[in-house]
C-alpha positions as a Python dict, from the first residue, in 0.01 Angstrom:
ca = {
    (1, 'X'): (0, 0, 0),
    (2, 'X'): (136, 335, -104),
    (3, 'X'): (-127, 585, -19),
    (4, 'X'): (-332, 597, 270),
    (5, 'X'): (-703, 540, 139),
    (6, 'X'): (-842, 801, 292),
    (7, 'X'): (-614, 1130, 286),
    (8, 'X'): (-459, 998, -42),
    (9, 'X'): (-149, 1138, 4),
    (10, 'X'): (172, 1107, -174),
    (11, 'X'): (335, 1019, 131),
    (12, 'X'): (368, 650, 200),
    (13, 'X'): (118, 515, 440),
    (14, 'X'): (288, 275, 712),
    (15, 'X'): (113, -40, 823),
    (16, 'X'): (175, -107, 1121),
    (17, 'X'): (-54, -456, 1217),
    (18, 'X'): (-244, -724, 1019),
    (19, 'X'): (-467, -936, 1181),
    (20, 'X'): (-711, -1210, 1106),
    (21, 'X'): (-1081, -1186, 1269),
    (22, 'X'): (-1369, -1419, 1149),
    (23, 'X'): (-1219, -1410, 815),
    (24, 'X'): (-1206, -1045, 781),
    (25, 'X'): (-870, -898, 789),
    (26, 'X'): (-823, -591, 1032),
    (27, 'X'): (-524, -365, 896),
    (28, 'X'): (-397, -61, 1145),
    (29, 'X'): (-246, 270, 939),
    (30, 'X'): (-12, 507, 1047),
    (31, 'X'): (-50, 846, 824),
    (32, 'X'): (145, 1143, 825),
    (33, 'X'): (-170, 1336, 770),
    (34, 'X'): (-463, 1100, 895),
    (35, 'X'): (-246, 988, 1215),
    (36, 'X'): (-309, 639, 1319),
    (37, 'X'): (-671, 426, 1262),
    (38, 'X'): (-773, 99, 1129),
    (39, 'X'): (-1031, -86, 906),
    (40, 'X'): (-1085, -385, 773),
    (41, 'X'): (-955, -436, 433),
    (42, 'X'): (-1278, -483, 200),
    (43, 'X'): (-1367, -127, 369),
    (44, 'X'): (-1025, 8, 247),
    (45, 'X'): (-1085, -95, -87),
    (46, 'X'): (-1460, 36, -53),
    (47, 'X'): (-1333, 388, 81),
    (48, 'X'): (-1000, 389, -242),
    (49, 'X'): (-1316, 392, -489),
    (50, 'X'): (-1475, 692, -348),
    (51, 'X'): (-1417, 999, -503),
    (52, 'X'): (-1506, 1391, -421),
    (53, 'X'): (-1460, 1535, -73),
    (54, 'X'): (-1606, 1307, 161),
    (55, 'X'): (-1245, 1121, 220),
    (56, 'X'): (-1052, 1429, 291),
    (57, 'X'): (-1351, 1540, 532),
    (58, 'X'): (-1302, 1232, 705),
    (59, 'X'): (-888, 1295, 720),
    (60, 'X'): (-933, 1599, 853),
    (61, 'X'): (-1137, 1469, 1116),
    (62, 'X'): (-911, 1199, 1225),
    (63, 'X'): (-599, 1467, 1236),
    (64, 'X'): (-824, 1656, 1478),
    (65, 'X'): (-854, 1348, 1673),
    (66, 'X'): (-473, 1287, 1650),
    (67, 'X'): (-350, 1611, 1767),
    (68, 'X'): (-583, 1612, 2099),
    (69, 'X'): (-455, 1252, 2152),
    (70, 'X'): (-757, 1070, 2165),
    (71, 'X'): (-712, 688, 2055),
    (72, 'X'): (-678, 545, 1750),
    (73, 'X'): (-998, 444, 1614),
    (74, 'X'): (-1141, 155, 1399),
    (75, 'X'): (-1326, 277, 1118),
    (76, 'X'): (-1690, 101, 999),
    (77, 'X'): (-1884, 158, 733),
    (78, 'X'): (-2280, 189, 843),
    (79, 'X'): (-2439, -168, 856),
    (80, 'X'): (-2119, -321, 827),
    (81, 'X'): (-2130, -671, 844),
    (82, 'X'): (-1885, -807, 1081),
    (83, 'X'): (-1887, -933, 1371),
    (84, 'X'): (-1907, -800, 1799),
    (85, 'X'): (-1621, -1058, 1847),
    (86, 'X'): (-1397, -885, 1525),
    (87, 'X'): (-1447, -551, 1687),
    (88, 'X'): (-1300, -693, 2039),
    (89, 'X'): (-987, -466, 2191),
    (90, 'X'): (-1061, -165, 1971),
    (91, 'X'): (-1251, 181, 1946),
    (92, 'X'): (-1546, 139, 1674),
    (93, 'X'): (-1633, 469, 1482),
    (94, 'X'): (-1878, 465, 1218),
    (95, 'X'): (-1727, 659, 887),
    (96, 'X'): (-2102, 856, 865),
    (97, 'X'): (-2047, 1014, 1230),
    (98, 'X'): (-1667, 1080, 1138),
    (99, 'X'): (-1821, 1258, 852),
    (100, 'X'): (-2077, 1442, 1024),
    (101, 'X'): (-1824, 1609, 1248),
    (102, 'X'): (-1643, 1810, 979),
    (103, 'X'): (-1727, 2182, 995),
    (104, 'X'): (-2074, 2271, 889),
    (105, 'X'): (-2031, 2688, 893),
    (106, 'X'): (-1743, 2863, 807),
    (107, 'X'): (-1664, 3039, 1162),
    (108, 'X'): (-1673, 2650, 1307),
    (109, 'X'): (-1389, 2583, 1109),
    (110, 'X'): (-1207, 2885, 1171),
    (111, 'X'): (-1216, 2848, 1505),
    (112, 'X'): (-1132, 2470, 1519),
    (113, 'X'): (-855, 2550, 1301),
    (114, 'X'): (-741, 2800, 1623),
    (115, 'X'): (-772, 2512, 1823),
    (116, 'X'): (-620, 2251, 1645),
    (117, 'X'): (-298, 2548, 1658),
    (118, 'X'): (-312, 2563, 2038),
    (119, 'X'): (-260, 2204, 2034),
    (120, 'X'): (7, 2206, 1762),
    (121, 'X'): (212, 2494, 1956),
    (122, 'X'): (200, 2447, 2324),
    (123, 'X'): (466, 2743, 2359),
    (124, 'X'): (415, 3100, 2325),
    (125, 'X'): (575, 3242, 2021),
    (126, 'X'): (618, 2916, 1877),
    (127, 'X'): (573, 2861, 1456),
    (128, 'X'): (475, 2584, 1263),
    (129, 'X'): (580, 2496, 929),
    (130, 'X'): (301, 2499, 641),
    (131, 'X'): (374, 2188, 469),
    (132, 'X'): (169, 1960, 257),
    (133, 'X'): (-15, 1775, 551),
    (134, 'X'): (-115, 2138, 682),
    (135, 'X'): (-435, 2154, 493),
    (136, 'X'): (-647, 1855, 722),
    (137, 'X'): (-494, 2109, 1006),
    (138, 'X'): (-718, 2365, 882),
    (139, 'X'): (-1023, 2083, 747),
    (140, 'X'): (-949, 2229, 424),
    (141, 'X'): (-1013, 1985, 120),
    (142, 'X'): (-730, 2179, -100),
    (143, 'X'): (-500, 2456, -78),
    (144, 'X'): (-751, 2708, -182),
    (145, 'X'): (-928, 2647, 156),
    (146, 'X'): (-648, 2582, 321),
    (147, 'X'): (-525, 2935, 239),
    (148, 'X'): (-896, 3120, 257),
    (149, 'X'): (-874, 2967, 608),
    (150, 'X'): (-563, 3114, 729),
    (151, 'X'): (-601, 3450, 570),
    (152, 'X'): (-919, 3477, 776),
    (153, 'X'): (-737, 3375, 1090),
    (154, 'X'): (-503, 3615, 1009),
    (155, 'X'): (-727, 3928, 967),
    (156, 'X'): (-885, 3858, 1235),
    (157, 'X'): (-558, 3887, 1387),
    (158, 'X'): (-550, 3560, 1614),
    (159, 'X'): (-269, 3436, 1354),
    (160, 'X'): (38, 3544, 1168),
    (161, 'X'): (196, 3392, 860),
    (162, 'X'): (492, 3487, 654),
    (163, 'X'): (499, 3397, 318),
    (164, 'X'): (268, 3079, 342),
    (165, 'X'): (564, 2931, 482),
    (166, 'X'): (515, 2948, 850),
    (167, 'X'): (220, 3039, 1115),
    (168, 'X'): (202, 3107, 1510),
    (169, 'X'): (-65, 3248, 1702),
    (170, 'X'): (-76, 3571, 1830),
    (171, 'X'): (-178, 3748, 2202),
    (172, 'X'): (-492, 3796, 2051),
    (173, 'X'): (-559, 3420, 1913),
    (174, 'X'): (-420, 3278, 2267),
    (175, 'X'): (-714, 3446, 2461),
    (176, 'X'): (-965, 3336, 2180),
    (177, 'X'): (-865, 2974, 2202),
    (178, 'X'): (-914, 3018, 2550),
    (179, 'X'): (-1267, 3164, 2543),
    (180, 'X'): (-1297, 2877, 2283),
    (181, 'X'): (-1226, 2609, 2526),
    (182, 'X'): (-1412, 2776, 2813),
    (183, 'X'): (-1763, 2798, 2545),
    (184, 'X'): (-1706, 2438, 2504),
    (185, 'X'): (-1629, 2286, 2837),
    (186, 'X'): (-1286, 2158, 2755),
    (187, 'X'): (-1139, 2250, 3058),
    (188, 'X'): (-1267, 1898, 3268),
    (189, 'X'): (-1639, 1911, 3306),
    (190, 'X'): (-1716, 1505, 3210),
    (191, 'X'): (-2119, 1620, 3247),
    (192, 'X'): (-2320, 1548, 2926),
    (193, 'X'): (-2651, 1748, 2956),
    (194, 'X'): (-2963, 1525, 2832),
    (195, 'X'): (-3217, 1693, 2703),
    (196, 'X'): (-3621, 1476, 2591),
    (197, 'X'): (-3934, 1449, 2654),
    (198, 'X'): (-4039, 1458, 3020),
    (199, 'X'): (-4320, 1278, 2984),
    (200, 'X'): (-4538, 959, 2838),
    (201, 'X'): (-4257, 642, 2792),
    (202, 'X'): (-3940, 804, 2873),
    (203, 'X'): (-3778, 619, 3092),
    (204, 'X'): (-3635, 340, 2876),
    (205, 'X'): (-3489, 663, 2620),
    (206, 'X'): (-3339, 810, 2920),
    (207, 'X'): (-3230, 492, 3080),
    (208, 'X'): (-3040, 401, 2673),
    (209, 'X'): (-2936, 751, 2680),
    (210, 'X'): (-2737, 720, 3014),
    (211, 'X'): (-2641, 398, 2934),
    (212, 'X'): (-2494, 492, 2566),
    (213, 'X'): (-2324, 841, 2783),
    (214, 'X'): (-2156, 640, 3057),
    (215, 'X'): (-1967, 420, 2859),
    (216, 'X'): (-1800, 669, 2616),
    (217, 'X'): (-1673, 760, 2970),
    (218, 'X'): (-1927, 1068, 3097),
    (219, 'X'): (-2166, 1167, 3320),
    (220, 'X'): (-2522, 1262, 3217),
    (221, 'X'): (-2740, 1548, 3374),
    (222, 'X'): (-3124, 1461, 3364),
    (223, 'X'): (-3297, 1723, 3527),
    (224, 'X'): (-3594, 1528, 3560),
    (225, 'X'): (-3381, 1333, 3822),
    (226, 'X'): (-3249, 1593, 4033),
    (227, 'X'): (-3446, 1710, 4338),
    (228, 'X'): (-3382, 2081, 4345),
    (229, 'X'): (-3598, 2371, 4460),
    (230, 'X'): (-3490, 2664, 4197),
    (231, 'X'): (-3665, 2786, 3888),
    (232, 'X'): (-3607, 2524, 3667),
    (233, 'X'): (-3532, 2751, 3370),
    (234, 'X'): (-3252, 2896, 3577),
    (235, 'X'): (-3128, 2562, 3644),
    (236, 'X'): (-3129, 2402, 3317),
    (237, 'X'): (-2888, 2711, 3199),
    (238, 'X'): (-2723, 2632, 3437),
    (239, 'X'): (-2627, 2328, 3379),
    (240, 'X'): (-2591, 2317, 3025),
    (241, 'X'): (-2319, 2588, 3070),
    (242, 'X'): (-2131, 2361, 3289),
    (243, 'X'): (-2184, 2022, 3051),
    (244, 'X'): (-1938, 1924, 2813),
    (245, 'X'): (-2175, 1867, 2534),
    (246, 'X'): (-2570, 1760, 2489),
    (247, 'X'): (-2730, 1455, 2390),
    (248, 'X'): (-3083, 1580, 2228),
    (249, 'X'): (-3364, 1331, 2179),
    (250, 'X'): (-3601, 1478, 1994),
    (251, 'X'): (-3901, 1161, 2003),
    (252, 'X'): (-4204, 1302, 2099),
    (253, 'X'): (-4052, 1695, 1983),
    (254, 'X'): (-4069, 1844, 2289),
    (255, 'X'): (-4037, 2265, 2233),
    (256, 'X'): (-3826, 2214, 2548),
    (257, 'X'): (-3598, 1994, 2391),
    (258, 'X'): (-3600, 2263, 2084),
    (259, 'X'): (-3525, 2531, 2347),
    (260, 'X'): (-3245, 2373, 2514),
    (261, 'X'): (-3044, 2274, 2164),
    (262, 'X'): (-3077, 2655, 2075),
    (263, 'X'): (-2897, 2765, 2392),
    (264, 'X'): (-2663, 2491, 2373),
    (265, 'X'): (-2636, 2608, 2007),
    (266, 'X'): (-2601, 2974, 2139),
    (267, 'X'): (-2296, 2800, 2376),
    (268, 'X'): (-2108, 2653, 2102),
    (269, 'X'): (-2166, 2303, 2257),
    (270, 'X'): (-2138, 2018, 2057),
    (271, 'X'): (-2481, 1890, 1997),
    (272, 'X'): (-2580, 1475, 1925),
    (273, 'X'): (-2929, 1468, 1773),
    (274, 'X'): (-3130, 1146, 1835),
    (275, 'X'): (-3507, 1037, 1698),
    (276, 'X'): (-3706, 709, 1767),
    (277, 'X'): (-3759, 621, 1381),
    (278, 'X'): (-4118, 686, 1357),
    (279, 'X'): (-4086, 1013, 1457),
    (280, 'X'): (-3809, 1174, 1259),
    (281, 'X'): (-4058, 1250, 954),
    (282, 'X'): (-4194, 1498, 1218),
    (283, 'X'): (-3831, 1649, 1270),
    (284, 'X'): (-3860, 2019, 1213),
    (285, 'X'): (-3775, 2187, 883),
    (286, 'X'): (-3461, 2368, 1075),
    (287, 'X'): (-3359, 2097, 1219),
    (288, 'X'): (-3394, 1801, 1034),
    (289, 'X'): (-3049, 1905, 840),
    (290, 'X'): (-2826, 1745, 1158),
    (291, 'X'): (-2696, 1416, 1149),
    (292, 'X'): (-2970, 1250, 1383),
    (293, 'X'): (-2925, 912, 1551),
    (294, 'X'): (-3250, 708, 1391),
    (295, 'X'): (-3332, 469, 1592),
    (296, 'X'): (-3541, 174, 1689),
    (297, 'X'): (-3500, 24, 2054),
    (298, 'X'): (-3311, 166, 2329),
    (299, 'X'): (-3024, -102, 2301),
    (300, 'X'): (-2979, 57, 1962),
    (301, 'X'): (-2954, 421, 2064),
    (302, 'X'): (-2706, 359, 2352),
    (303, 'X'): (-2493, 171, 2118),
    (304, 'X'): (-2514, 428, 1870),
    (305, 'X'): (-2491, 720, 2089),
    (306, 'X'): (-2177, 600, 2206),
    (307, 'X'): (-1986, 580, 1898),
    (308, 'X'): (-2117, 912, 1840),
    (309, 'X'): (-1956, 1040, 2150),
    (310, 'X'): (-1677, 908, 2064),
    (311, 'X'): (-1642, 1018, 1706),
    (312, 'X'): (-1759, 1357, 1764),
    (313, 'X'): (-1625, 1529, 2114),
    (314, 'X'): (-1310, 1600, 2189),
}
């Protein structure tokens, strides 16, 4: 293998284990640009054959997960066919939610970009080099992007280049990554903020929901389960400033639910949008764009939701 199937860079991707599992070979791929994942190799072939964006998307994705050290991942297609016991000992991402995490608005990408810089120079007044792998850095498909995106940077003045050869980040882009980080919780709150219907059969949704939280390793918040005596507006703002991210069910569409997405929105909280199945045709115009977890029994949401969590925050 020469290229890594999914960046498709010139660069020669390393392979670093081959193993056998129910038949199905598991391959794990060390890319200068990707960082390290695996798959199994009739998905590799499946992913060389695509063509457009969507593989860079994903690359970019992955480098994100690279530079804030999260573990390597193995990478599924939807419906995959293989088996719980061939997944044993590893991460499992689906390739959809990988996808869905890529920058949908312009200033998310700027200011992931800023992030992704923090992590890439830890000192003050360090540079980096702008080198061919620089453009998944910046979840830019080509260097036209790549560019557009650090010329905004720039004028906004977080960044400086010099001659597209080099970038650091300036005074002014150090206290912007840090209101960055403090807008999305990433200074150590574990609390995932839950937000459904209060009423009618939701306990089993909340019960998945918990379930699906607690083992991508957080804590959920359900109000409906806290004994408190404040004005419960006051504390659901509360704690959805202090949460990490939220996990919106939106079976039944509650306006509450609808309410709470829009401040987490408002927040810059990462945001995992879940649906019973026979519901999501009811999904509001506005809304129904998001990647939503579709779903059809609770054991299949908390499985899901957890390889959501896992793909998606940081």
């Amino acid at each position: 293998m020469t290229k890594c199937p999914i960046s498709r860079q010139a660069e020669p991707v390393r392979i670093l284990q081959r193993t056998t599992h129910d038949y199905h070979v598991r391959i794990v791929l060390d890319c200068p640009r990707c960082g390290q994942f695996a798959m199994f190799e009739d998905s590799i072939e499946q992913i060389a054959r695509l063509t457009g964006d969507e593989p860079l998307r994903v690359s970019a994705c992955l480098r994100e997960r690279y530079i804030n050290k999260q573990e390597p991942v193995l990478i599924i297609r939807r419906n995959e066919p293989f088996s719980t016991k061939a997944q044993e000992g590893v991460l499992v991402v689906v390739w959809e939610d990988l996808l869905s995490n890529f920058p949908t608005t312009p200033s998310d990408r700027f200011d992931r970009t800023l992030l992704n810089l923090a992590q890439l120079l830890p000192k003050l007044g360090q540079s980096r080099i702008i080198d061919a792998d620089f453009g998944s850095v910046a979840f830019a498909e080509d260097d036209e992007a790549m560019f557009f995106v650090l010329n905004a940077l720039e004028e906004a003045e977080f960044i400086k280049t010099a001659g597209n050869t080099w970038v650091n980040l300036t005074a002014l882009g150090w206290s912007r990554v840090g209101d960055l980080k403090r807008e999305r919780g990433k200074e150590g709150s574990k609390q995932a903020f839950v937000a459904m219907m209060a009423s009618g059969e939701w306990q089993p949704i909340c019960d998945a929901i918990k379930k699906g939280i607690e083992a991508a390793g957080y804590a959920p918040y359900v109000v409906m389960e806290v004994e408190h005596s404040q004005k419960i507006d006051d504390l659901i703002i509360g704690e959805i400033r202090r949460s990490h991210f939220i996990v919106a069910d939106f079976t039944g569409h509650r306006q509450s639910v609808y309410f709470e997405v829009g401040l987490a929105f408002g927040l810059n909280l990462p945001i995992i949008w879940t649906c019973r199945s026979d519901q999501i045709r009811d999904a509001h115009f506005d809304t129904r764009q998001y990647n939503h977890i579709v779903w059809d029994t609770p054991e299949e949401l908390s499985q899901r939701l957890t390889q959501r969590i896992r793909a998606v925050v940081l």
